[in-house]
VEXDREN-2710 file (C-alpha; in Angstrom, 1 decimal):
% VEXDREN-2710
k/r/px/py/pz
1/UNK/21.0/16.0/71.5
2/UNK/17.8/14.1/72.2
3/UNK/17.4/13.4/68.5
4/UNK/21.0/11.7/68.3
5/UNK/20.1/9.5/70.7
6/UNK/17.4/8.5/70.2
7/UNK/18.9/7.6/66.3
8/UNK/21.6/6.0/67.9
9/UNK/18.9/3.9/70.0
10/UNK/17.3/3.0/67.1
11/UNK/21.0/2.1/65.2
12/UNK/21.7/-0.3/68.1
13/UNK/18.1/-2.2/68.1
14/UNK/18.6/-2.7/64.7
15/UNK/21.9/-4.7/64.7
16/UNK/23.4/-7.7/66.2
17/UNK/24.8/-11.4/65.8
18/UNK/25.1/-14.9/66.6
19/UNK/26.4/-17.8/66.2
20/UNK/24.6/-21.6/65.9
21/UNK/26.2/-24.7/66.6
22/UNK/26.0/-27.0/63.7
23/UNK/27.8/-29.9/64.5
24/UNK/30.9/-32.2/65.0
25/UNK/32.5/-35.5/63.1
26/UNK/34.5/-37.7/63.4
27/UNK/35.8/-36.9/59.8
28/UNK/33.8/-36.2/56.7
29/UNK/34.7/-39.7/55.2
30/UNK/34.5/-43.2/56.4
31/UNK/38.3/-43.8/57.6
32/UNK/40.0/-46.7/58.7
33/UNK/42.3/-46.2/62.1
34/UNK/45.8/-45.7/60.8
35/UNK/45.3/-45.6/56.6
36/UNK/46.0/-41.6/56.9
37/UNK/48.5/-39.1/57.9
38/UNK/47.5/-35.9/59.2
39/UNK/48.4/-32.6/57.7
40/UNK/47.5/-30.3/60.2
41/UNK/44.5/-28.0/61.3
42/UNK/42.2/-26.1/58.9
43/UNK/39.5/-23.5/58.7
44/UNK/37.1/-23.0/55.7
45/UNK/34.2/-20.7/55.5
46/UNK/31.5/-19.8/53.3
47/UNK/29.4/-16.8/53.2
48/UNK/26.4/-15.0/51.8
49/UNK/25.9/-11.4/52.2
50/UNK/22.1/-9.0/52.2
51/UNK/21.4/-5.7/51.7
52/UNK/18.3/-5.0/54.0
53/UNK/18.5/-8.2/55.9
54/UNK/16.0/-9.7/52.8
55/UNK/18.0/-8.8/49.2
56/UNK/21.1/-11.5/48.4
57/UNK/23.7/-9.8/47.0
58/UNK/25.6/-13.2/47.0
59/UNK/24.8/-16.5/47.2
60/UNK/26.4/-19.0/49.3
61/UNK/26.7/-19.9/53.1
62/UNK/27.0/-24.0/51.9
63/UNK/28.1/-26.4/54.4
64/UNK/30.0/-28.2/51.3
65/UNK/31.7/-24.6/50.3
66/UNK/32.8/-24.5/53.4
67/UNK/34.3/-27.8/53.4
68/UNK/36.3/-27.2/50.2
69/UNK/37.5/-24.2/51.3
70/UNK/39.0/-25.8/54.6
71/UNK/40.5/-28.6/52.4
72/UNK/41.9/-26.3/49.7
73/UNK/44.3/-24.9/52.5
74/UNK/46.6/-28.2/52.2
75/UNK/46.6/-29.6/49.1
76/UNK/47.3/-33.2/49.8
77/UNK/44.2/-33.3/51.6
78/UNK/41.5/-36.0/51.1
79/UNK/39.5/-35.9/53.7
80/UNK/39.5/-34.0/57.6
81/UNK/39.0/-35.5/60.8
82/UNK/37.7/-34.1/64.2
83/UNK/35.6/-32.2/62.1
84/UNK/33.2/-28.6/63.4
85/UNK/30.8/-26.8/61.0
86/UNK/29.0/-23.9/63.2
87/UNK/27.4/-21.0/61.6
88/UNK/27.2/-17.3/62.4
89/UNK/25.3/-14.4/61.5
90/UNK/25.8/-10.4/61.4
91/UNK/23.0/-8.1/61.1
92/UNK/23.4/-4.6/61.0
93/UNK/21.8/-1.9/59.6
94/UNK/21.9/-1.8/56.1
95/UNK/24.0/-5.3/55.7
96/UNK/23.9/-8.5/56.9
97/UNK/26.1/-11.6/56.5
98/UNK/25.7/-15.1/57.7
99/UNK/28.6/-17.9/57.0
100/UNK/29.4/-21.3/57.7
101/UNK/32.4/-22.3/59.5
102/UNK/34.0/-26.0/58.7
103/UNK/37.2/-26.5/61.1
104/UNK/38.9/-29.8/61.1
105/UNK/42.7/-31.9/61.1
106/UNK/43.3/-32.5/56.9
107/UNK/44.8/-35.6/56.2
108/UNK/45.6/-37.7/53.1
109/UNK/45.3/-41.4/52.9
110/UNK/48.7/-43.5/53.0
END
């Protein structure tokens, strides 16, 4: 019993997560007041994954994935306003992932 938890001590020191701010917009292109319509919210995300915390089994966690992800979700789009990015990491024992997060309001120009 005292081995199991000490293993499970060890299990739980090992993991954890967070998650950074990265920073807000006004909209990821210069916009004139009233020359769009909006489209409605969106979410993009891009992410890369580790084995070990140190060996990339993926690359990515872009900013500018992220971006095109969040305006692939309405096809009009051109551009997003009110726009987030924040970024948040997963580490646990034998994997880790980290991903960018790009929220915003799509809109297309009239």
């Amino acid at each position: 019993m005292k081995k199991l938890l000490s293993v499970a001590a060890i299990v739980v020191l090992l993991m954890g997560c967070g998650h950074l701010t990265g920073g807000v917009a006004p909209s990821n292109i210069p916009l004139a007041p009233n020359s769009y319509t909006e489209l409605g919210p969106v979410r993009g995300e891009d992410c890369v994954y580790y084995l070990l915390g140190i060996i990339p089994l993926t690359n990515g966690n872009e900013t500018k994935d992220a971006l095109a992800a969040a305006l692939k979700q309405k096809p009009e789009a051109t551009a997003l306003i009110n726009v987030t990015a924040d970024t948040y990491s997963m580490h646990f024992f034998l994997f880790s992932q980290i991903c960018t997060q790009v929220e915003g309001i799509a809109v297309k120009n009239k």
